[in-house]
C-alpha positions in Angstrom: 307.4 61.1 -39.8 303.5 60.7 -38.9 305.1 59.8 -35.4 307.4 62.7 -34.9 304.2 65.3 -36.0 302.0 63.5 -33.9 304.6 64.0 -30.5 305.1 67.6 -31.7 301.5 68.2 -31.7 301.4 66.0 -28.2 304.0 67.9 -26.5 302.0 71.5 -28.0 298.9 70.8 -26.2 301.1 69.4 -22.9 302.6 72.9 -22.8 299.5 75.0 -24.2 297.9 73.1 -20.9 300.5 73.3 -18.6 300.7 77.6 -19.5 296.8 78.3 -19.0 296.9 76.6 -15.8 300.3 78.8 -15.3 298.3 82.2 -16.1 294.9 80.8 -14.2 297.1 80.4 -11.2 298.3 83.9 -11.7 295.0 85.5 -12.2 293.9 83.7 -9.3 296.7 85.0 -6.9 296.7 88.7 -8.0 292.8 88.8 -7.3 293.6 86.9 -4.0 296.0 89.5 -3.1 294.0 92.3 -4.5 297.3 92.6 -7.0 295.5 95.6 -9.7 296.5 94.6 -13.2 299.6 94.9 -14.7 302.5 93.0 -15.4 304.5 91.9 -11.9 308.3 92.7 -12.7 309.6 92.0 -9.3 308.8 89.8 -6.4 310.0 89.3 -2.9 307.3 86.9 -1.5 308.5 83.5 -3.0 312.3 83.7 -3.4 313.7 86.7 -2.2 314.9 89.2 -4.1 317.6 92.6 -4.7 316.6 95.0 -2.9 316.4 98.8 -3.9 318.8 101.7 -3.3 318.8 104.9 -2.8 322.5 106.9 -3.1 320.3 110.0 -2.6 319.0 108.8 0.4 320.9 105.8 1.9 317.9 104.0 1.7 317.0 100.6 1.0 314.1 98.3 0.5 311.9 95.2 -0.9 308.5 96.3 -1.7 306.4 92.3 -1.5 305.0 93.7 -5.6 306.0 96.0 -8.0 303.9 96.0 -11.3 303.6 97.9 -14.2 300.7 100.0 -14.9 300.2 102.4 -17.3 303.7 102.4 -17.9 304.3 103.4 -14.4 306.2 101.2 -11.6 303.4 100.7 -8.8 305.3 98.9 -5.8 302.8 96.9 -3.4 302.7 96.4 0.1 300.8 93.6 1.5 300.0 93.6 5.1 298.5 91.3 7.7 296.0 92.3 9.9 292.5 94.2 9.6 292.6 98.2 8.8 290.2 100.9 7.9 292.8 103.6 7.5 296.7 102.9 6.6 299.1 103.1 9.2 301.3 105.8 9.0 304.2 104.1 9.0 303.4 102.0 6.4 302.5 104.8 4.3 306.2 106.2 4.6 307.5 102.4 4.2 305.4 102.9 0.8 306.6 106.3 0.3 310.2 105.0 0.4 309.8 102.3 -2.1 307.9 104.8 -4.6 311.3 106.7 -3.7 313.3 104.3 -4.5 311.5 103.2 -7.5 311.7 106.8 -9.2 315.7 106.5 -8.4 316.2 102.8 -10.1 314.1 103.9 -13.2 314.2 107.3 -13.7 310.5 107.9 -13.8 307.7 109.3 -12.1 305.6 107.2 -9.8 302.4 108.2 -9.2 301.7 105.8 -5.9 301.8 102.8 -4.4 299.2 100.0 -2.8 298.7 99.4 0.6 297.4 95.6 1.1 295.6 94.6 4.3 293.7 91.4 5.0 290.2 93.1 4.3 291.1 96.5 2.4 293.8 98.1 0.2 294.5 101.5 -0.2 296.1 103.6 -3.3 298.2 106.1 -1.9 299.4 108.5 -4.1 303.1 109.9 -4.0 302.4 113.3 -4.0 304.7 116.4 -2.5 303.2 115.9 0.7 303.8 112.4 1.4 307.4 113.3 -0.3 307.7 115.8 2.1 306.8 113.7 5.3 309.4 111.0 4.1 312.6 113.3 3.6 311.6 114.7 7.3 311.0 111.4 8.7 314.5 110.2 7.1 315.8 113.7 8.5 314.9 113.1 11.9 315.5 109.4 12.2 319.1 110.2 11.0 319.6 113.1 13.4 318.6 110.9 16.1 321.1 108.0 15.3 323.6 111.1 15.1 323.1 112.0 18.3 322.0 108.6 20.0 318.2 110.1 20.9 316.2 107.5 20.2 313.0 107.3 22.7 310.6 104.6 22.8 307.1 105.0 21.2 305.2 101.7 22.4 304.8 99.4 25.7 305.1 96.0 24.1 308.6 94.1 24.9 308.2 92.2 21.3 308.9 94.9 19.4 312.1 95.9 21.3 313.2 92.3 21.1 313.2 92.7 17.4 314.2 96.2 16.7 317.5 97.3 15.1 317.1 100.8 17.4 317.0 98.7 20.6 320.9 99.9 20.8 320.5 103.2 20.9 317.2 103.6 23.1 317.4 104.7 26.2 313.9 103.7 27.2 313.8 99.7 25.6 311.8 97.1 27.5 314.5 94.0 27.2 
């Protein structure tokens, strides 16, 4: 009996050892990827996961991060690269995840993160930024509809690996 306590207790400290490195390795990563606090419910970095949809919409995404804070859903963007201001179009990527976020749950989302290499950004989801995403979805559909879709850069990579390359008049490749 002294045998089986003392492998219960063994196997107790094994695990209680194992978990704290577990949650140090967590801390560690959120403060590496600037991750604000609150518990991660979703994940598309290591495994990939479900993505989001929108019926409202036709929409769908894979934010990298969504936490909860607050009681709200927070999705997170990482990005690579070095940034003083957010792109714009990875405000409205954000904007469409808060989007889709407020459809999946039912419940107000107040913003979402922006992640860059040496600066993050909170950008709230506010009638404005609603506003330029249902007219950026508006156009981009009414250009699909009518096949006018004009090129807005000079590098050949990027047509290479766009899904608009189809209906561009104007592509590189």
């Amino acid at each position: 009996m002294l045998i089986v306590n003392i492998a219960l207790f063994a196997s107790a400290v094994f695990f209680l050892i194992i978990s704290k490195k577990i949650h140090n390795n967590v801390i560690y990563k959120k403060k590496q990827y600037r991750i604000p606090k609150g518990k991660i419910t979703y994940s598309d970095l290591n495994i990939p996961a479900k993505p989001y949809f929108s019926k409202r919409y036709r929409t769908t995404g894979k934010p990298d991060y969504v936490i909860i804070e607050n009681g709200k859903y927070i999705p997170i963007e990482l990005k690579s690269g070095s940034h003083h201001m957010p792109w714009q179009n990875h405000v409205l990527q954000l904007a469409t995840y808060c989007q889709l976020l407020e459809e999946t749950y039912g419940d107000f989302v107040p913003y979402g993160r922006l992640v860059y290499n040496d600066s993050d950004f909170k950008i709230p989801f506010d009638p404005k930024l609603r506003f330029e995403l249902e007219s950026a979805i508006t156009t981009m559909r009414n250009s699909l509809h009518h096949g006018e879709v004009e090129l807005n850069h000079s590098d050949p990579g990027k047509c290479r690996a766009c899904s608009m390359r189809k209906y561009c008049r104007d592509n590189l490749i």
